[in-house]
N, C-alpha and C positions, 0 to 999 in steps of 0.2 A: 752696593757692595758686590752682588755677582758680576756688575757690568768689570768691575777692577777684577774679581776674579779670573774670569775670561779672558780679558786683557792680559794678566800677568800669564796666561797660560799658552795665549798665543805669542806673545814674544820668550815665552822658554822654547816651544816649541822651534821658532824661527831661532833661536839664539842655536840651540845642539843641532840641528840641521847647519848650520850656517858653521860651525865649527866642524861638522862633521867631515865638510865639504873643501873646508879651506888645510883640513889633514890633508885630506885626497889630494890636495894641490890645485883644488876648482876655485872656479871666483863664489865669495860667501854669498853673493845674491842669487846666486841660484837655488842654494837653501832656501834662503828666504821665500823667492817664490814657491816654493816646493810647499813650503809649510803653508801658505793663501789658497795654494789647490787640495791640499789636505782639510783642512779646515773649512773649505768650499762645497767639499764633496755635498751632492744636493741633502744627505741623511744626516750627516754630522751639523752642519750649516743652519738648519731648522731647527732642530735638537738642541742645540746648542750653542750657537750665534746670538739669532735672533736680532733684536733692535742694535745689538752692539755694532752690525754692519756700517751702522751711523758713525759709531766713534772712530772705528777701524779708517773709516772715507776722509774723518775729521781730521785726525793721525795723519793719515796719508797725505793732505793737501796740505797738513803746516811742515810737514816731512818737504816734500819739493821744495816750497817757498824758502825755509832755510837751506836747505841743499843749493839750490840759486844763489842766498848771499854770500856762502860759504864761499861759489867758486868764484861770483863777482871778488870777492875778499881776497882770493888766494891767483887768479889771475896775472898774469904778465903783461902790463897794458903797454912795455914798449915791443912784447912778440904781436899781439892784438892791431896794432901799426901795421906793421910788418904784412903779417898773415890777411888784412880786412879784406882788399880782392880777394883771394882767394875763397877766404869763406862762405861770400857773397857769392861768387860762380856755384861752389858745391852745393850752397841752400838754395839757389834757384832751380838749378838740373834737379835736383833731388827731389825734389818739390812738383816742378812741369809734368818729369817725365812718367813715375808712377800715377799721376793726378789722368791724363793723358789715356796711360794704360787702364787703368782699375773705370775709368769713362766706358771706354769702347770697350772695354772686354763686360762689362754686364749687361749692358746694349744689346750685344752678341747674346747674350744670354735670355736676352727677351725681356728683360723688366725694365721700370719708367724710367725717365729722362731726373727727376728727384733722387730715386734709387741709387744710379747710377753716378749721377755729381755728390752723393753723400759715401761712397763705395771710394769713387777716386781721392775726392775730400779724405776720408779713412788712412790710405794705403801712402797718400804722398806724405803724411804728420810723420813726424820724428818725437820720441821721447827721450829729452837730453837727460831726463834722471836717471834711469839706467843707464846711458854713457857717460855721465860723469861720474858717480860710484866705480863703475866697471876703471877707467883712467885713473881717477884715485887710488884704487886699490893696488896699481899696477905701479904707479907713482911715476907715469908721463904726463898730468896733464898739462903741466907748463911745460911741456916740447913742443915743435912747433908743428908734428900733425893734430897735437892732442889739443892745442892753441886752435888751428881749425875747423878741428871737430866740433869745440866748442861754441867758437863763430859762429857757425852753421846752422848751428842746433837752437840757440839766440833767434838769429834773423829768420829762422823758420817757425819761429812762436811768432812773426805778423803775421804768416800765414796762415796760420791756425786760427788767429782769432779774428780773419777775414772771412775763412770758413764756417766759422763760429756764427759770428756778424748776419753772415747771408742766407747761415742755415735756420739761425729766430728768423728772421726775417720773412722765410719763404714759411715757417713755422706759424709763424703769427700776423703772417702779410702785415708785416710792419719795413716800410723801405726805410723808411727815414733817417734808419742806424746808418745802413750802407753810405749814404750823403754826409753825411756827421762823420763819418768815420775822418778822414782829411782834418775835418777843424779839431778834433779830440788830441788826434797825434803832437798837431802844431801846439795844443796847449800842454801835453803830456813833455814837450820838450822845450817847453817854458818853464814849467814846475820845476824838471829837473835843472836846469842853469839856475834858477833862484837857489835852488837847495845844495849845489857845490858850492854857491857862495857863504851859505848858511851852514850847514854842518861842518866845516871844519871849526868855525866858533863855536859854538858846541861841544864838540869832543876837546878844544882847547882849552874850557874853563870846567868840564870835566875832569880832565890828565890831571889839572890842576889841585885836585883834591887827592891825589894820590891812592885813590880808593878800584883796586881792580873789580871789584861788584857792580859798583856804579859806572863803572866805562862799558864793563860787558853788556848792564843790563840798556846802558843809552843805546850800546852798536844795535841790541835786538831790537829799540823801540824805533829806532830810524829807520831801520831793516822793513820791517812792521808795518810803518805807516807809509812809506813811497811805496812798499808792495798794493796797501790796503789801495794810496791813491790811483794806484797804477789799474787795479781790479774796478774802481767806482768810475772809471774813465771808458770801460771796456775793453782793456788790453791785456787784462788778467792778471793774478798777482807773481807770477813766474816771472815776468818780465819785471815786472818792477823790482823784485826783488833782486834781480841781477843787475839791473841797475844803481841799486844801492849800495849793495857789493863795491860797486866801481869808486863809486861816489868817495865811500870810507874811504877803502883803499888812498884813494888821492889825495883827503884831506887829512889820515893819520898821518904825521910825521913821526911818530915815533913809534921804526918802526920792530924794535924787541917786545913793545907793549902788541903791536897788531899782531905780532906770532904767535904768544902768549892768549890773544882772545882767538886766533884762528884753533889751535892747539883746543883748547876749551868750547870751542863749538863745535869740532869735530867730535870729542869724547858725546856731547849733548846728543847730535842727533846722530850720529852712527850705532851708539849703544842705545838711542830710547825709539828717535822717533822713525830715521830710515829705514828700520823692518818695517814697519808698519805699511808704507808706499809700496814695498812690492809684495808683501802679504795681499793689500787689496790688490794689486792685477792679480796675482794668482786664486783670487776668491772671483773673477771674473770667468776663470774656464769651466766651460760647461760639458762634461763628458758625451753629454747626449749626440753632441755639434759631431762626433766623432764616428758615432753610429747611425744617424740618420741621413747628414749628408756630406759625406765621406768626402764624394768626387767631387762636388761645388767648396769644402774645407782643400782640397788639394789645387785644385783649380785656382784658386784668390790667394792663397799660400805659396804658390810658385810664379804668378804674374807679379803679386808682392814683393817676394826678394829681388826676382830678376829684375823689375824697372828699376831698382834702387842700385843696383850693381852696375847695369845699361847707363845711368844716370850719372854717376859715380866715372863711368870709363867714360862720357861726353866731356864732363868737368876738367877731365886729364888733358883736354886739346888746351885750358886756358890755364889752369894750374900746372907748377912742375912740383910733378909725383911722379912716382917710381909704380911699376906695374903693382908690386906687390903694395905700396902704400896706397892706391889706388884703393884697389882690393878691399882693402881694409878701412877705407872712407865708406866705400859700398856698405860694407855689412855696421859700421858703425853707424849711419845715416836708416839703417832696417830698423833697427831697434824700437817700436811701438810700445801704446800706453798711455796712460796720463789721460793727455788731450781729445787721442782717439775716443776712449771708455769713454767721455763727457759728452762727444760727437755725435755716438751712436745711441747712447739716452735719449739725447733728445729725439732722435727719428726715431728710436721706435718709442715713444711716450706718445709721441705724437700723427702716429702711423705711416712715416715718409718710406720706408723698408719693410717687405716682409722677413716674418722670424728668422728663418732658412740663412737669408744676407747677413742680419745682427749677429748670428751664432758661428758663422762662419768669420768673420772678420775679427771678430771678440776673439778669437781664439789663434787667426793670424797674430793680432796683438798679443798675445803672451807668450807662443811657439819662436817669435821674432825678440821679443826681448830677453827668454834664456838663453837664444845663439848668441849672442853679441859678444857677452863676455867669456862663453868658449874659443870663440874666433879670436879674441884680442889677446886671452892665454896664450895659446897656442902659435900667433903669429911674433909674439912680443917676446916672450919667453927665454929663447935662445938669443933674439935681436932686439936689443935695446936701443941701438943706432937707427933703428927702420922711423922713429918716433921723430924722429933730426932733422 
């Protein structure tokens, strides 16, 4: 019963922050994080956290996985056509070139060659949960940069879980993942072609009962379990779950009943379980990171943005964007989290980084995902057609 108490107190907290902010005319997740580093604070945290840090991480990772079907669900898969090169260009630059950067700048710095590949590793991930929230809220994401962003942010979850892959790997001198990785894919897209032929019969003899409980509750259990397969495969369940998005998507025809469950799973996770995701990055900043080392959080914090901007203005040679839409690929592609947080556990659980680099990067990650949705305010605001 304390653990529920806590719970209810951390999402009142995040909910009047989160209104407080959306008076102000701010994006509500910046509340949200705000109330994770409130509630992080190291005195508060101990005091009164405790074990619940567990439910809060539990929250948070069923928080993304729907957030994923949601925009698999709510997706334009004839702009997704349309937009596929492009996306493809952005998530590769964006990807290369701070990996690239964050390599040779800690190098420079004088620590190992591990260090280093888990630093670059760090700074090139993207977290599409704060950029989809942030696009929802704003209500471009089916325009056609928001169409790309989201592209991008997809095809850079292989990446992640390549780095993921190579990081156990070096972790647990286990190669054999990295070899496997090739045959897992080709079966992860087996599964899914069986399962577009299968889930529209499914939700057909479903519709058929005229029962909207039992359609909602099939979409989450589909949802659910290509995430779970997508996770048991090694490709995580973020991906999967955006996959199943799609899958639905294709095989509802009918499509006032898909609005009606999109409508209904937005109310689900926006009001219960979406604070909870960026509650936990904002329980990930560590104040100390701020005082002890300043100049190494400044240093990784501006080689950070900049590649992703750098990266961002390369992609423009192969993409048509506009300087300022550009721009704003850049700082939508900065937006860390998520994957990162999971990255940097394991090296330092497993001592690949000293503390210094964890607390420095942990803290890029959270300073990069409250800018996001100031910048997307602020550039969007007056220009709605910049999204076009």
């Amino acid at each position: 019963m304390e653990s529920i108490f806590i719970i209810a107190v951390c999402l009142t907290l995040s909910l009047i922050l989160s209104e407080a902010f959306h008076a102000l005319r701010y994006p509500k997740v910046i509340g949200q994080i705000l109330a994770g580093i409130i509630v992080g604070i190291p005195f508060i945290k101990s005091m009164f956290l405790g074990d619940v840090v567990k439910d809060i991480a539990f929250l948070s990772d069923l928080g993304i996985v729907f957030l994923l079907l949601l925009a698999g669900l709510e997706s334009n898969l004839h702009q997704f056509k349309k937009v596929g090169r492009d996306s493809v260009f952005v998530a590769v630059f964006s990807v290369a070139v701070p990996f690239i950067f964050g390599f040779f700048l800690t190098k420079l710095l004088g620590y190992s060659n591990i260090a280093s590949l888990v630093v670059g590793a760090s700074l090139s991930i993207t977290a599409e949960g704060t950029t989809l929230v942030a696009l929802m809220e704003m209500g471009v994401l089916k325009s056609r940069l928001g169409t790309i962003i989201l592209g991008a942010g997809i095809i850079d979850d292989i990446f992640e879980i390549i780095f993921l892959a190579a990081l156990l790997a070096i972790a647990h001198q286990i190669t054999y993942k990295l070899a496997l990785f090739p045959v897992l894919l080709i079966l992860f897209v087996i599964i899914s072609f069986v399962l577009i032929h299968l889930v529209p019969i499914i939700i057909r003899k479903i519709q058929r009962e005229h029962s909207p409980i039992a359609t909602f509750s099939t979409i989450l259990v589909i949802g659910l379990v290509i995430a779970g397969i997508s996770q048991l495969l090694g490709f995580g369940a973020i991906l999967g779950a955006f996959v199943a998005g799609l899958i639905i998507q294709w095989a509802n025809k009918n499509k006032k009943a898909e609005e009606k469950i999109v409508d209904e799973l937005k109310l689900m996770i926006f009001a219960f379980i979406i604070p909870f995701f960026f509650i936990n990055i904002g329980l990930h900043l560590d104040f100390k990171t701020f005082v002890m080392y300043p100049k190494l959080l400044i240093i990784i914090l501006g080689v950070g943005i900049f590649a992703k901007i750098i990266a961002a203005f390369i992609s423009k040679y192969f993409v048509k964007l506009s300087i300022v839409q550009t721009w704003l690929v850049g700082w939508a592609m900065n937006s860390r989290g998520a994957m990162e947080l999971v990255l940097l556990e394991i090296a330092r659980i497993n001592n690949l980084m000293p503390i210094e680099l964890y607390s420095a990067i942990v803290a890029t990650a959270v300073i990069t995902t409250l800018m996001f949705p100031l910048i997307l305010r602020h550039v969007v605001r007056d220009n709605k057609q910049i999204m076009s």
